[in-house]
Structures are given as structure tokens and as C-alpha cells.
ROGUNU-307654 format. One line per 3 residues: number of its first residue (from 1); their letters; for each residue x, y, z of N, C-alpha, C. Coordinates in steps of 0.2 Angstrom, whole numbers. Layout:
N
NUM	A	X/Y/Z/X/Y/Z/X/Y/Z | ...
# end
This chain:
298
1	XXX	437/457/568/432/451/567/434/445/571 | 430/444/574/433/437/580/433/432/575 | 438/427/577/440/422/572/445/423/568
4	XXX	447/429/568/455/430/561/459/435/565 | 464/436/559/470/439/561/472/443/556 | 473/448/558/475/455/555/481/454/553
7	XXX	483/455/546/490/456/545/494/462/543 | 499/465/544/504/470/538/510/467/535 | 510/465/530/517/462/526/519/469/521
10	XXX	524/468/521/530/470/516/534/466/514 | 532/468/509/538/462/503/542/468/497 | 548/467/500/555/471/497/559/466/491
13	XXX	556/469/487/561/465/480/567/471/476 | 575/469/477/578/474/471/581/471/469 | 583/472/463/588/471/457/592/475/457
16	XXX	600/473/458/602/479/457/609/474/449 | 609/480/445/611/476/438/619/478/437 | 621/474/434/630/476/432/630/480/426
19	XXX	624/482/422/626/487/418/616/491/415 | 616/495/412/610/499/410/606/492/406 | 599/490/409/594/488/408/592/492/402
22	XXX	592/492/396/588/496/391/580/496/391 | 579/488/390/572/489/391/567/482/394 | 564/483/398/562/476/401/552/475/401
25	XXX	554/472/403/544/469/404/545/465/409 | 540/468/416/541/464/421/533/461/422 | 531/456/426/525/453/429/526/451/434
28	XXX	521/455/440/520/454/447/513/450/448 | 516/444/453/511/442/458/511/444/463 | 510/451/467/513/452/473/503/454/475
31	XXX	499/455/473/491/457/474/489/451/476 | 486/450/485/483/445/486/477/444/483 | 474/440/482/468/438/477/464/438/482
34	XXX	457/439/479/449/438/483/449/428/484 | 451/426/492/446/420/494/445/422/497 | 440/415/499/433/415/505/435/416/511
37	XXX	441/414/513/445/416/520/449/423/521 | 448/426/518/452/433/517/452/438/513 | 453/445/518/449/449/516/454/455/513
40	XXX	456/458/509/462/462/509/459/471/510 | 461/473/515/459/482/516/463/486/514 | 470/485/511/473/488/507/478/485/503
43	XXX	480/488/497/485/486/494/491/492/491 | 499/493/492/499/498/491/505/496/486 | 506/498/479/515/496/477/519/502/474
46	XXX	524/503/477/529/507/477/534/503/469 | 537/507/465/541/508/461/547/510/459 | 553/506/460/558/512/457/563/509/455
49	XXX	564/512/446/559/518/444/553/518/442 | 550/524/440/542/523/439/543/521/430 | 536/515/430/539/512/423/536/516/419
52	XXX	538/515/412/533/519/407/528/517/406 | 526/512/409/518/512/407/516/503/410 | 511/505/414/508/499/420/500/497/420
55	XXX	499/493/419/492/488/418/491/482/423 | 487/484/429/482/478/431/479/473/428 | 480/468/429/477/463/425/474/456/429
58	XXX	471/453/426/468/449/429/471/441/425 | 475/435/426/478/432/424/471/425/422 | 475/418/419/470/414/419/469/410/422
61	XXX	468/411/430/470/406/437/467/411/440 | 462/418/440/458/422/444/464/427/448 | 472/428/446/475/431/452/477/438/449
64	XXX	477/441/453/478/449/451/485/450/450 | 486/452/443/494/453/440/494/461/440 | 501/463/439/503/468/438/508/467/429
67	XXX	508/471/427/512/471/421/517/477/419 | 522/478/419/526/485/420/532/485/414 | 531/489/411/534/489/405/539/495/409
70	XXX	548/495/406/553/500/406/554/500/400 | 556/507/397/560/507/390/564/514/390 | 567/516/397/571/519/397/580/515/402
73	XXX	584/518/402/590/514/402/588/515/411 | 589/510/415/592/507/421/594/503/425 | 599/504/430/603/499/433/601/495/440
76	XXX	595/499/441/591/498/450/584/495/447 | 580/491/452/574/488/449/572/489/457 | 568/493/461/568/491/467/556/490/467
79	XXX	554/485/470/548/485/469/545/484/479 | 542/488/481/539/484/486/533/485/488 | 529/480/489/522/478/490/522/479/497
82	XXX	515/484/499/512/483/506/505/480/507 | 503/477/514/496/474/512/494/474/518 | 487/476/519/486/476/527/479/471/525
85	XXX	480/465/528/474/459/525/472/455/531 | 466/453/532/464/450/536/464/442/534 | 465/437/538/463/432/538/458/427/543
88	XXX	455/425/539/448/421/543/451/415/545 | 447/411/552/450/403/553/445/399/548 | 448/394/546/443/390/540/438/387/546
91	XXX	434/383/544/429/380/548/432/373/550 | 431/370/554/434/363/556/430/358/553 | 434/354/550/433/349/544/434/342/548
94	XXX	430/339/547/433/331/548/435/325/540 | 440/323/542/443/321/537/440/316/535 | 435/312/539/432/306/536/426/308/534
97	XXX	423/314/535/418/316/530/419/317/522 | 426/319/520/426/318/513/426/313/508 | 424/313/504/423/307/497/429/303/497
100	XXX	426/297/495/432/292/495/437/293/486 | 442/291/490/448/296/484/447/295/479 | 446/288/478/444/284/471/437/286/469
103	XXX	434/291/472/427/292/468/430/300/466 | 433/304/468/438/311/469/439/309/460 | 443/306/460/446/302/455/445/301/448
106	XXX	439/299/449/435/296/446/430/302/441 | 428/307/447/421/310/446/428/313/440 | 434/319/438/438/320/435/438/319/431
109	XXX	438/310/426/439/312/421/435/310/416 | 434/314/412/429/316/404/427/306/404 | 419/308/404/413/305/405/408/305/400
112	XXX	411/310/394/405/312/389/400/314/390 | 401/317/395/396/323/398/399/330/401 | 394/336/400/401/342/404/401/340/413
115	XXX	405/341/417/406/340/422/402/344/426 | 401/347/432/399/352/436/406/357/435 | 404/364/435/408/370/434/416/369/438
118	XXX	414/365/446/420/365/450/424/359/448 | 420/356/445/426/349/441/428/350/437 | 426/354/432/431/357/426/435/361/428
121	XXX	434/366/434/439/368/435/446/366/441 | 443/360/441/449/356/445/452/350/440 | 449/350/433/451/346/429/460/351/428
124	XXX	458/357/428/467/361/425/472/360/432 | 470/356/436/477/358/441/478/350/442 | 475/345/436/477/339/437/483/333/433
127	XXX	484/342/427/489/337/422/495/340/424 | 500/337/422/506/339/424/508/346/419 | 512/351/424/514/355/422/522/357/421
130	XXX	525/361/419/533/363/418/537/360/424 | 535/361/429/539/359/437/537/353/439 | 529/349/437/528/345/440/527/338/436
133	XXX	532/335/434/529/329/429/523/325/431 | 519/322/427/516/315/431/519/309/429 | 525/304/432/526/299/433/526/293/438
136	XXX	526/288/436/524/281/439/529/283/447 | 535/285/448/537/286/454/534/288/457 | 530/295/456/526/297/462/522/294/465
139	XXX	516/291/460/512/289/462/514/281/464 | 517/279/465/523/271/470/524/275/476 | 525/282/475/528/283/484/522/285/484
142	XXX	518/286/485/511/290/489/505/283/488 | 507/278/486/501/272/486/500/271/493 | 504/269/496/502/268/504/500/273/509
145	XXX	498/278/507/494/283/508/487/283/506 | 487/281/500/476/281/497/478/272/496 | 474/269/503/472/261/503/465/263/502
148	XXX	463/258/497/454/255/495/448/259/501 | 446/265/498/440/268/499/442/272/506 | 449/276/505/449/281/509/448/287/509
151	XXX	445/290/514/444/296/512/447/301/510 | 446/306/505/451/309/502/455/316/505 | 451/319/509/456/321/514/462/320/520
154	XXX	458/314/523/463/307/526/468/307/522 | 468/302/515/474/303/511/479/307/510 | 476/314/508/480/319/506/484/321/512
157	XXX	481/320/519/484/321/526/490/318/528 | 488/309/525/493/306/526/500/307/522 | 497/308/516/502/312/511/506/316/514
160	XXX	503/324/516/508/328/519/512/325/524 | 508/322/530/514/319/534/520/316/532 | 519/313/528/522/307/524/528/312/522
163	XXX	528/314/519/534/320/514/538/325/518 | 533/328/525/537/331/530/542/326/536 | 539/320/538/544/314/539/551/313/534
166	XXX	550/314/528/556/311/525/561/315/521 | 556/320/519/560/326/517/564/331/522 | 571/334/519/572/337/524/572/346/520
169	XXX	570/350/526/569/356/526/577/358/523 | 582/360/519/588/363/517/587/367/512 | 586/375/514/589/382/509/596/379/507
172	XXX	594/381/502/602/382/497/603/377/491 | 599/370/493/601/365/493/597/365/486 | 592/370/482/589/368/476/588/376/474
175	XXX	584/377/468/584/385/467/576/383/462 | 576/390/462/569/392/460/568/388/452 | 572/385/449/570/381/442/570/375/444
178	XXX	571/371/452/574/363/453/564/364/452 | 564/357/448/558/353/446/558/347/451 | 550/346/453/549/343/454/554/334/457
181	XXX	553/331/450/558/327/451/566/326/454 | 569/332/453/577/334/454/575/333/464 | 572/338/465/569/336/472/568/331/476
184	XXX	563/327/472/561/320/476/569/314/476 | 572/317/473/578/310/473/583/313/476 | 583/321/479/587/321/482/585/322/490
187	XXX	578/323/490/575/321/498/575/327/500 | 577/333/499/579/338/501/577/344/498 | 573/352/499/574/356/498/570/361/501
190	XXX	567/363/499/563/370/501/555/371/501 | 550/377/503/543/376/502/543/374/495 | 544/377/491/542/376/483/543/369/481
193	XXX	548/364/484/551/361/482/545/355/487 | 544/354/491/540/352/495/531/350/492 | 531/359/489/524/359/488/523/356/481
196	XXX	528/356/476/527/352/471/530/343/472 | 532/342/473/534/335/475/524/334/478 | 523/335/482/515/335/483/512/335/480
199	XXX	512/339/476/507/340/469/509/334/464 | 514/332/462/517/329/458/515/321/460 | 514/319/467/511/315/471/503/313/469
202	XXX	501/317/470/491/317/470/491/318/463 | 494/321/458/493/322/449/494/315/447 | 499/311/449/498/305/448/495/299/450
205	XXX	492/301/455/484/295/458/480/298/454 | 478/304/450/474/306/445/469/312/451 | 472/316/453/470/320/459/472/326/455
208	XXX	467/330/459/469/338/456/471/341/461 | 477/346/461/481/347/466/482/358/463 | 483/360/468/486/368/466/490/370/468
211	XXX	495/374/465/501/374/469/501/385/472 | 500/384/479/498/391/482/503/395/483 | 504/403/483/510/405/483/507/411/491
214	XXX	512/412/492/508/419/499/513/419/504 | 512/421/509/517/422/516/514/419/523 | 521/417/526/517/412/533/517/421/539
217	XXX	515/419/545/515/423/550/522/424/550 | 525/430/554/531/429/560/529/431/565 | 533/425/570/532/428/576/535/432/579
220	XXX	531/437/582/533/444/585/539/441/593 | 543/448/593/547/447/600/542/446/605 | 544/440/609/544/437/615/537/432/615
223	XXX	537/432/605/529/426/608/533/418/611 | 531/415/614/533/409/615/531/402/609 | 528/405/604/529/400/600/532/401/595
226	XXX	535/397/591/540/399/585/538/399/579 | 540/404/575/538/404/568/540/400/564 | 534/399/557/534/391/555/538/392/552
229	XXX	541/385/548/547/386/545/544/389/535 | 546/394/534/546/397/529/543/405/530 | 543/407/536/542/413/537/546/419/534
232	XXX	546/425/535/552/431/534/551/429/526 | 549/426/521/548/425/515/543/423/510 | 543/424/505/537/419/500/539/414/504
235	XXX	530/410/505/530/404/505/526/400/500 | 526/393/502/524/390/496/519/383/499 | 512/381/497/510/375/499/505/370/494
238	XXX	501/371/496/497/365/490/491/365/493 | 485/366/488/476/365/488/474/360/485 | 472/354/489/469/349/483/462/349/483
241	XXX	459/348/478/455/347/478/447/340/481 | 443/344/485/441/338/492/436/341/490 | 431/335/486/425/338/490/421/333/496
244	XXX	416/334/500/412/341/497/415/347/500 | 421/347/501/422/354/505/426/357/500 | 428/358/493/431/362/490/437/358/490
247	XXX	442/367/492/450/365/489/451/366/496 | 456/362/498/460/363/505/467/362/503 | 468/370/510/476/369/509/480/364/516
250	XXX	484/363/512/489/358/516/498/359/516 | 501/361/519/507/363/521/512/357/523 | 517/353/516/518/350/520/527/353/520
253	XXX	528/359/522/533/360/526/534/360/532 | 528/361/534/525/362/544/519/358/545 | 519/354/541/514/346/541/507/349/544
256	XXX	504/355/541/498/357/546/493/358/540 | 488/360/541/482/362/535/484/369/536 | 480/373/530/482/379/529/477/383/533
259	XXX	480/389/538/473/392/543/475/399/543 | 472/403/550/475/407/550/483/412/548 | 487/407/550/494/409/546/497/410/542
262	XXX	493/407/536/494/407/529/489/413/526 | 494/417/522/490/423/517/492/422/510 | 484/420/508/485/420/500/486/423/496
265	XXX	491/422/490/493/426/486/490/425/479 | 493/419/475/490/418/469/490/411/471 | 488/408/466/489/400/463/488/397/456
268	XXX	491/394/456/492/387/448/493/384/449 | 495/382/443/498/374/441/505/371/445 | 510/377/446/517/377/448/520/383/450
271	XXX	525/383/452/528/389/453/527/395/447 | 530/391/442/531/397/437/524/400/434 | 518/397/436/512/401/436/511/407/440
274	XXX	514/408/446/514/412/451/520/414/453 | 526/416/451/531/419/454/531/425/457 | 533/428/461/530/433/462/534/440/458
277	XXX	540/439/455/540/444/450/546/441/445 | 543/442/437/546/438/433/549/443/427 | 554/442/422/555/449/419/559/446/411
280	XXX	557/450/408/562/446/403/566/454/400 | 573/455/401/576/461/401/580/462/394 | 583/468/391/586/468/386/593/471/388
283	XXX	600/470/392/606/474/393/604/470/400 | 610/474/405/608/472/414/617/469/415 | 617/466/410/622/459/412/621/454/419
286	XXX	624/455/422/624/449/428/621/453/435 | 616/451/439/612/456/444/612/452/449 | 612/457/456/611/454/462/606/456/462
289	XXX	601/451/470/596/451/470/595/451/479 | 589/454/479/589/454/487/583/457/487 | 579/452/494/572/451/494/571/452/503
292	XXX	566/456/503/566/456/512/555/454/512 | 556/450/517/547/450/519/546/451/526 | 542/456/530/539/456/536/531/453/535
295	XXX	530/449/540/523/449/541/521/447/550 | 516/454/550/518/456/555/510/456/559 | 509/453/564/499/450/566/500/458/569
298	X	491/462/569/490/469/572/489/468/578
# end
């Protein structure tokens, strides 16, 4: 299809445990979800071992879950996801055609009347959730980003740039439980940590923000441009809500809008609405862990 880009990802998750797992319950978000920008032509998930009993589901944020129950004893957890999915270029947007932020803001909250169907449901990604508090800090550091009757995509732009300027890019430096605030005061972390810090920003100007889970491109041998930063992995960005154009994604670990290179996965509130595979286990003791992602353009 002219205008997108064909992808193949694989995503390798294993667990390997220090003693017999008796019985667990795991929850995958590894199933890209139906948008308007892409198309998925296969989905394939490998298991091992095969559980005793497996149910697709449909979560409360529209994303396609997996549910896998084990009740026999094991010490290996290996899961890998293939997908062969297209993605569309958005349409080019001008940033001063969107609503000015303070009416964004405004149109949000409960008026004693029901809302339009897409404000009620941008009303759920505007309170704070487990990762992302809403506090007066946030919204101190992103005021000089939304001045008196800017447009709200404008804003949100200047947001992202703003956060990719000051924050630094450092693996290691946070983990998959560092919340929102632990991040902002240390200036430093990761896409997750990047794409809530934003979210946390815009929920407290009283914006409704989503936090998006999925995978960036990699660049193949010998392309001459470089792959974005959070490639080879889950990545992680943020959809705010713009109208009149919807939700737009914005990236601010690569300071870009979300386009061809980004493949969606799920979305919520925060990380822990989307992880991409969660478990709560009976036995195991202490496990290593090790995750591979290829995403590869056709």
C-alpha cells in the first residue's frame, strides 16, 4: 500500500525460574490492537509450555489480551510473539489548526450534561493513575509551554520538546515500577519514564493524555539512518488527546510525532495497564529474565 510500511516483529520473552513454578496466571499484551493507522495480516504466539488453559480477551481500554493459566509444575516460561503488520503515514496536521488548550480543557470537565461519546472517553485518561500522580509540580514545569489561547497541539509539541531537551536518555538508571515522579527529579530515565513524566504533565493542566505501548522500527544493515532511540525493544510514548483531530501520538524520547515507525500495541492509563506480560506465580523463587525484539521494515 503506498504510504506505509510493512513490518515483521518478534518479541522473545523467557523466564527462566530457580525452582518449580507450581502454578501461575499470566497476562499478555503482546496482540497489536485494531487503529486507523494499521493493519495487522498476522498474529502468531508460540508457548512453552503449553498452558492448561488459554483465553483471548478483550480488556477495558479496547486491547487484545491474552490470559494463560499453568497448574502444572515448571521451571522455563518462554513466550514469543510474531506479527507481520502494516503501518499507514498519518495525514499531516498543522499544529495551529487545533483547539485552543484551554477550551481542550475545559470541553472535559462534567458540565451536567453527557459529553460527546469521544470526551467521555478521554475523560478516563485524564485522572491520575498508579505511575502517574497529578501534582502541582507538573503542571509548574509545563506552564510555559500552554500561554493564553494556544493551540493545543502547539502545546503538547512544545511539551515534548521541552522534556526531550532536559531529560537524559539512561537505561539502568530506573525500572519498570519507577513512577512517574521518582523520574522527574531525577531528570533521567527511559521511554516509559519519559512517556509518563508527559502524561503526568498534560493530567495536570487538566488534559487527557494515554500512555501507548508497541515497538519503534530498526534500522536494517547499511541504512544510513539511525535507529530511534528505543528500538531492539518495547517502546513506550504518549496520545493526547487534540481535537479536532483525535488523539495524537507524540514521542518525546525522539522529540517526533508518532508515524510510520511506531507500531501500536495497546494503551491506558500507564504502564501497568499495558505491560506486556504480567504474572502472579505460586513457587519459582528468584528468576532471570531475558527479552529479545526484532522489528524488521519488508
Amino acid at each position: 500500500m503506498k504510504g506505509s510500511t510493512r513490518y515483521h516483529v518478534r518479541h522473545e520473552t523467557i523466564y527462566s525460574y530457580g525452582g518449580d513454578v507450581a502454578h501461575s496466571h499470566q497476562l499478555l499484551h503482546l496482540t497489536p490492537r485494531a487503529a486507523p493507522n494499521q493493519i495487522c495480516h498476522a498474529h502468531l504466539l508460540e508457548l512453552q509450555p503449553t498452558p492448561s488453559s488459554r483465553r483471548d480477551d478483550i480488556d477495558a481500554f479496547g486491547n487484545l489480551v491474552t490470559r494463560l493459566e499453568y497448574d502444572r509444575p515448571h521451571d522455563r516460561l518462554a513466550v514469543s510473539a510474531e506479527v507481520d503488520i502494516e503501518v499507514l503515514s498519518p495525514p499531516p496536521l498543522a499544529a495551529a489548526d487545533s483547539e485552543p488548550w484551554e477550551a481542550v480543557r475545559d470541553a472535559l470537565v462534567y458540565q451536567g450534561h453527557a459529553p460527546p461519546p469521544e470526551h467521555l472517553d478521554a475523560c478516563r485518561f485524564r485522572m491520575e493513575s498508579s505511575y502517574v500522580r497529578v501534582k502541582q509540580l507538573f503542571a509548574d514545569y509545563a506552564a510555559d509551554c500552554f500561554p493564553p489561547g494556544c493551540p493545543m497541539l502547539a502545546a503538547a509539541e512544545a511539551l515534548l520538546h521541552k522534556i526531550h531537551r532536559e531529560f537524559v536518555f539512561a537505561p539502568g538508571t530506573t525500572t519498570i515500577r519507577t513512577a512517574a515522579v521518582e523520574a522527574f527529579t531525577a531528570r533521567r530515565g527511559v521511554c516509559q519514564d519519559f512517556a509518563h513524566i508527559m502524561i503526568a504533565c498534560l493530567r495536570a493542566r487538566g488534559l487527557a493524555a494515554r500512555y501507548v505501548s508497541g515497538y519503534l522500527r530498526t534500522a536494517p544493515a547499511g541504512n544510513p539512518d539511525p535507529a530511534l532511540v528505543g528500538s531492539d525493544a518495547s517502546h513506550a510514548w504518549v496520545a493526547v488527546f487534540c481535537p479536532p483531530f483525535g488523539w495524537i501520538g507524540l514521542d518525546p524520547t525522539n522529540d517526533v510525532r508518532a508515524g510510520r515507525d511506531h507500531i501500536t500495541v495497546a494503551w491506558g492509563r500507564d504502564f501497568g495497564d499495558v505491560s506486556p506480560l504480567r504474572g502472579v506465580l505460586v513457587g519459582g523463587g528468584r528468576h532471570r529474565l531475558t527479552v529479545r525484539v526484532s522489528v524488521q521494515a519488508e
